[in-house]
C-alpha positions as CSV (number, residue, x, y, z in Angstrom):
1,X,66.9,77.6,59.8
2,X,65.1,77.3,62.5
3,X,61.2,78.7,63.3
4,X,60.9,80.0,66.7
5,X,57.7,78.9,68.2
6,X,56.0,82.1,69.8
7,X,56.0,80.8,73.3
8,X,59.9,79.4,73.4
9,X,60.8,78.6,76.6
10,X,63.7,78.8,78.5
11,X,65.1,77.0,81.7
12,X,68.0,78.6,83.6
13,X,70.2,75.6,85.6
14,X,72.8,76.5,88.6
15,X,71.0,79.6,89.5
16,X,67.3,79.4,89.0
17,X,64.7,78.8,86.3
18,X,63.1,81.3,83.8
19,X,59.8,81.6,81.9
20,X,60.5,83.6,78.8
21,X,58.0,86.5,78.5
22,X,58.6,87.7,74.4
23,X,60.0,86.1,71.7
24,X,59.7,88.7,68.6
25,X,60.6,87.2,65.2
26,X,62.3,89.3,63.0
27,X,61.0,90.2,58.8
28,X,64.6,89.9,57.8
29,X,64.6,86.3,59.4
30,X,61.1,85.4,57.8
31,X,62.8,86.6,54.6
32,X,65.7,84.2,55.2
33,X,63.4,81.6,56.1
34,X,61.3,82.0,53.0
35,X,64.4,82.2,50.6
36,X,65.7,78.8,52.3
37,X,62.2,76.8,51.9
38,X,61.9,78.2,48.6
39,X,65.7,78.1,47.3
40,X,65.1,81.8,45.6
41,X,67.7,84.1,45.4
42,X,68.7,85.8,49.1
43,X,69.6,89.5,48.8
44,X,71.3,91.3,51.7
45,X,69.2,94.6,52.6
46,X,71.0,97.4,53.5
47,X,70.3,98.5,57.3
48,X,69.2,95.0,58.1
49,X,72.8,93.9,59.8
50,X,74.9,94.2,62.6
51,X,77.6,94.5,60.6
52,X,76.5,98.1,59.2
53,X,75.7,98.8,63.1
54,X,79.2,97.7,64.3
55,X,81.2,98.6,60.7
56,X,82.7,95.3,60.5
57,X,82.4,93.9,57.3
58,X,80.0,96.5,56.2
59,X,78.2,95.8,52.6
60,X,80.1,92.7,52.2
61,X,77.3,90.0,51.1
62,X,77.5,86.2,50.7
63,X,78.7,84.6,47.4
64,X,75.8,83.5,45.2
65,X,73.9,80.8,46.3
66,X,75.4,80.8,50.0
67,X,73.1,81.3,52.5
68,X,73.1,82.4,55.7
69,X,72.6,80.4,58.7
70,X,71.8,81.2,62.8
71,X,74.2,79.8,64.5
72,X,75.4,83.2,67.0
73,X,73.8,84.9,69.2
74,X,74.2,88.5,70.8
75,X,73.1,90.3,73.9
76,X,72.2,93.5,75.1
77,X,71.0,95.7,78.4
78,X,68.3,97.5,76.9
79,X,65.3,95.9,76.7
80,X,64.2,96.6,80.5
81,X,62.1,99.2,82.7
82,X,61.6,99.3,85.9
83,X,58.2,99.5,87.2
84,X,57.1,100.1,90.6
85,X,55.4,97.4,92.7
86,X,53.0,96.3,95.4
87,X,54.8,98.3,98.5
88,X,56.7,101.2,95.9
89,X,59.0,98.1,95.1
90,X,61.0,98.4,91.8
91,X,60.5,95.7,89.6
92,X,61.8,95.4,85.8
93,X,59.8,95.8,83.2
94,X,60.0,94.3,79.5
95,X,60.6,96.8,76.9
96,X,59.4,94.9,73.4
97,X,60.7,95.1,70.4
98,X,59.1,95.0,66.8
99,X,59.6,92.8,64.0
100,X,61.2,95.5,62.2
101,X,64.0,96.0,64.3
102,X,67.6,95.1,63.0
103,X,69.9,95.5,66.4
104,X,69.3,95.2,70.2
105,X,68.3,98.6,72.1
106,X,72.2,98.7,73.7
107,X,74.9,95.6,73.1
108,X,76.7,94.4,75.3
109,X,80.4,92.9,74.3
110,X,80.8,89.2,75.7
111,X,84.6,89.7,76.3
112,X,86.7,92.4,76.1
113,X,90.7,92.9,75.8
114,X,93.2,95.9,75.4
115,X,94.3,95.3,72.0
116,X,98.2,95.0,73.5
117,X,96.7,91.7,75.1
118,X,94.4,89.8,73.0
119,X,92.5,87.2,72.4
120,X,94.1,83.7,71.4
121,X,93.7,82.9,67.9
122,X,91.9,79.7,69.8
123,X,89.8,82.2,72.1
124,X,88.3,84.1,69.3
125,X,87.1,81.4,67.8
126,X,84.5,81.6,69.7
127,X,83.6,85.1,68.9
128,X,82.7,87.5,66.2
129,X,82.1,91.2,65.4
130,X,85.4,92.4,67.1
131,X,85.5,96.1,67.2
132,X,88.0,98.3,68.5
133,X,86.8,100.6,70.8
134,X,88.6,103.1,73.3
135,X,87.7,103.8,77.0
136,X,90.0,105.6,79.4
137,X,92.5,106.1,77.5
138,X,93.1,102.3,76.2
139,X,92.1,100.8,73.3
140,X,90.0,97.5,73.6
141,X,88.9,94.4,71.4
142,X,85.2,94.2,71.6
143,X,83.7,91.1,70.4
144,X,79.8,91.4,70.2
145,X,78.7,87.9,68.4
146,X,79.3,84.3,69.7
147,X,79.1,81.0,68.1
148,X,76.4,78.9,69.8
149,X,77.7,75.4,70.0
150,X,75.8,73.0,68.1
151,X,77.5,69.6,69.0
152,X,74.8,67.2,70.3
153,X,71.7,69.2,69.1
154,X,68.8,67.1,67.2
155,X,65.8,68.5,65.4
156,X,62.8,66.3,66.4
157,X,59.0,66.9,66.3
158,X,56.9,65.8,69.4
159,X,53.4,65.8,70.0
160,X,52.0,68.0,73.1
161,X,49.3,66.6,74.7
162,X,46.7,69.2,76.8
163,X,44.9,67.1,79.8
164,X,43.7,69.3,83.1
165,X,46.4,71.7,82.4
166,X,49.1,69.6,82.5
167,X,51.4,68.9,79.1
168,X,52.5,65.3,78.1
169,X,55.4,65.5,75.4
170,X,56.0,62.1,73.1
171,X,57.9,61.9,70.5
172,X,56.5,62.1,67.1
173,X,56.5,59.4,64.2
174,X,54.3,59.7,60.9
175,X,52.6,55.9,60.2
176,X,50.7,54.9,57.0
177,X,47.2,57.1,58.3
178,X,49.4,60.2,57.5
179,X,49.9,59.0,53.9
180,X,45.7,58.6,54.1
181,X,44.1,61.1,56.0
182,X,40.3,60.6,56.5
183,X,38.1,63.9,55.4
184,X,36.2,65.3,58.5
185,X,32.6,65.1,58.8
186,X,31.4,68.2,58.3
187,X,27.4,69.3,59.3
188,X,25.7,72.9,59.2
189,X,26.6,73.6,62.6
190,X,30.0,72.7,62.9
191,X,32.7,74.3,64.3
192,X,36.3,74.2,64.3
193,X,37.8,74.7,67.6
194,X,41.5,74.2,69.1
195,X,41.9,71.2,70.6
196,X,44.7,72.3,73.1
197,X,46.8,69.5,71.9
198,X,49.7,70.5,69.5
199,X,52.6,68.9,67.8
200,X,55.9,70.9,67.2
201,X,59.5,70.8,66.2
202,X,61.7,71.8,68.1
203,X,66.1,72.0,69.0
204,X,67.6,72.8,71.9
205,X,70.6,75.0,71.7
206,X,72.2,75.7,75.6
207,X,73.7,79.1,75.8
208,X,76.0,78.7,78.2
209,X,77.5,81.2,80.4
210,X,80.2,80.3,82.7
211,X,81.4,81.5,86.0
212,X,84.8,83.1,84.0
213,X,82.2,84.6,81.2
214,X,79.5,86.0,84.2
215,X,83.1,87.8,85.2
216,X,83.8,88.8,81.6
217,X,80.7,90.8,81.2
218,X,81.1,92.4,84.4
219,X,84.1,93.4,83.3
220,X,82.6,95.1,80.6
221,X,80.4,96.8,82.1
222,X,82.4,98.4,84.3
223,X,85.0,99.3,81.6
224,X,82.6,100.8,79.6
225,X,80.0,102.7,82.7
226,X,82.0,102.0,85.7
227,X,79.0,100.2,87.1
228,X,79.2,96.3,87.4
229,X,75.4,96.6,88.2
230,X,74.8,97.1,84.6
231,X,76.3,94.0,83.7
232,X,72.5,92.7,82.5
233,X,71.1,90.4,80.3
234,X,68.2,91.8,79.2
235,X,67.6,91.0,75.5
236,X,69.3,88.5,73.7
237,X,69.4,88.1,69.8
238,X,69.3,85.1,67.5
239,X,71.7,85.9,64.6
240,X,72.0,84.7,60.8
241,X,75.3,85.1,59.2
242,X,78.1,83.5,57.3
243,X,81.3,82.7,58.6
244,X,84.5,84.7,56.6
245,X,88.4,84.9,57.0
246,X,88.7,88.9,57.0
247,X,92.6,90.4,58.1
248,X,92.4,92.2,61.5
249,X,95.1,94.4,62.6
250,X,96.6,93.8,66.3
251,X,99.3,95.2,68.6
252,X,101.8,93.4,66.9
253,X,100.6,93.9,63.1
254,X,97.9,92.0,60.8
255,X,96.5,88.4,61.0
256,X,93.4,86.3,60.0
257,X,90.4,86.2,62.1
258,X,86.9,84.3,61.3
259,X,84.6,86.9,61.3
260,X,80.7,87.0,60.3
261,X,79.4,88.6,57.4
262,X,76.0,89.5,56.8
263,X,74.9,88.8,60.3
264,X,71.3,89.7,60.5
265,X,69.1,89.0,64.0
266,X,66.4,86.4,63.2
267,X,64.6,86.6,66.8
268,X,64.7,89.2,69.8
269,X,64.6,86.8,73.2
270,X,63.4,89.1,76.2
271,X,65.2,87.8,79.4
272,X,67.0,89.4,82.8
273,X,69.6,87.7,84.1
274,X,71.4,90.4,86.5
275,X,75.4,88.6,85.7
276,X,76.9,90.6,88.7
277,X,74.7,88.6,91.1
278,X,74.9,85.2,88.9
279,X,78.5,85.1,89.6
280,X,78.2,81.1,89.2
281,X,77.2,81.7,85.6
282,X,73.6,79.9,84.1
283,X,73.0,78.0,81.0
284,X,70.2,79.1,78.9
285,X,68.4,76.2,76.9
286,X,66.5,77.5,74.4
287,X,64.1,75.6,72.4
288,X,63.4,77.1,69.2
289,X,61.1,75.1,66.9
290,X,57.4,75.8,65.3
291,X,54.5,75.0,67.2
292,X,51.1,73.8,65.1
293,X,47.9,73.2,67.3
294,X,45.7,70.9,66.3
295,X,41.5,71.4,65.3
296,X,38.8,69.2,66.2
297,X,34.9,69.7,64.1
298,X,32.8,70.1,66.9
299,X,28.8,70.0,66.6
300,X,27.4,72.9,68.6
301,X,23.9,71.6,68.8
């Protein structure tokens, strides 16, 4: 699984480029992380998963031995303000959340359906956490996890080199001097201070909302407040989880579905993509990875 480097970054194409603000690592993903590296046991917490928030699968762990893995994602509306700006302009605000947190402030569904017209055995493959949920009257498929799509992606490490502000990225390859590293000299009044330099790992995964799912989650929004304007991006979770064939029940009787189990959020992304006015859709591409800087001894006489 991977780290997530504290200042992840993320680059919008079609509509326009972001800076991510926050990137909030979860304790139930640091446990995961530390079962993996370790191979110790992983036990499922209770009120850690989505699963309890969404009653979907609820209590139902992985097999022993199976761990999870992140490889969904979810997203939510809550995790802005607004704030008022230079000339009483209203600008949004992040709201932050903590490492102890095991949901988003508010989900969002990606896509929903009236349960008399469905998703496509094919289309919810791409989906997870479908919950039935009733507004005006009609009863709707929810789907509230998505698979990220992980065809093409690469870890690598690269080293990041600092010079007047400006970041040069080269890829990374260990040579024999890593197999013999060279004790630093060391006086009375040394000091050891960050270089700027740093060298990381990292994968990009592209979220990738499309023009049709820009419309789906309008749609949502105004199914569930009757206000496409609340069809926003704010807060976007990196999930954990474990694929399993669970029976769902549709309009026309019971079938399989994929679902998740155990789906825990590893990372809390702060964003703001306002979906009613990116009607073109965006890709996300998200770089998660660790980032280590590197020390130099420095005399300071």
């Amino acid at each position: 699984m991977p780290i997530h480097e504290g200042d992840a970054r993320l680059n919008t194409s079609l509509v326009l480029e972001y800076k991510m603000e926050t990137t909030t690592r979860t304790a139930w993903g640091a446990y995961l992380q530390t079962c993996l590296l370790q191979q110790l046991p992983f036990t499922m917490m209770t009120d850690t998963t989505l699963n309890e928030k969404f009653d979907v699968l609820s209590g139902v762990a992985p097999a022993a031995g199976i761990y999870p893995a992140q490889r969904y994602y979810c997203i939510g509306n809550g995790a802005h303000g607004l704030a008022v700006g230079a000339d009483n302009i209203p600008a949004p605000d992040e709201l932050q959340h903590e490492a102890t947190d095991s949901t988003l402030f508010k989900h969002l569904p990606f896509i929903m359906r009236p349960v008399t017209s469905d998703l496509t055995t094919t289309q919810q493959a791409q989906y997870a956490l479908r919950q039935v949920e009733t507004y005006g009257g009609i009863q709707y498929a929810c789907y509230y996890l998505r698979r990220m799509d992980f065809t093409d992606v690469e870890a690598e490490i690269t080293m990041n080199t600092v010079s007047a502000g400006v970041t040069t990225t080269t890829p990374y390859a260990a040579t024999t001097s890593n197999l013999n590293p060279t004790p630093p000299a060391v006086s009375s009044d040394s000091v050891n201070v960050v270089s700027g330099d740093y060298i990381s790992t990292a994968s990009v995964v592209g979220l990738t909302f499309s023009a049709q799912d820009a419309t789906e989650l309008v749609n949502c929004a105004t199914i569930i407040y009757g206000d496409a304007r609340l069809a926003i991006i704010s807060e976007i979770g990196l999930v954990s989880g474990v694929d399993q064939v669970t029976t769902v029940t549709g309009s026309s009787g019971s079938y399989n579905m994929t679902e998740v189990i155990c789906a825990q959020i590893c990372s809390f992304i702060d964003a703001f993509y306002p979906m009613k006015y990116l009607n073109n859709g965006v890709t996300i591409d998200l770089n998660t990875g660790s980032t280590e800087p590197l020390y130099n001894l420095t005399s300071t006489s």
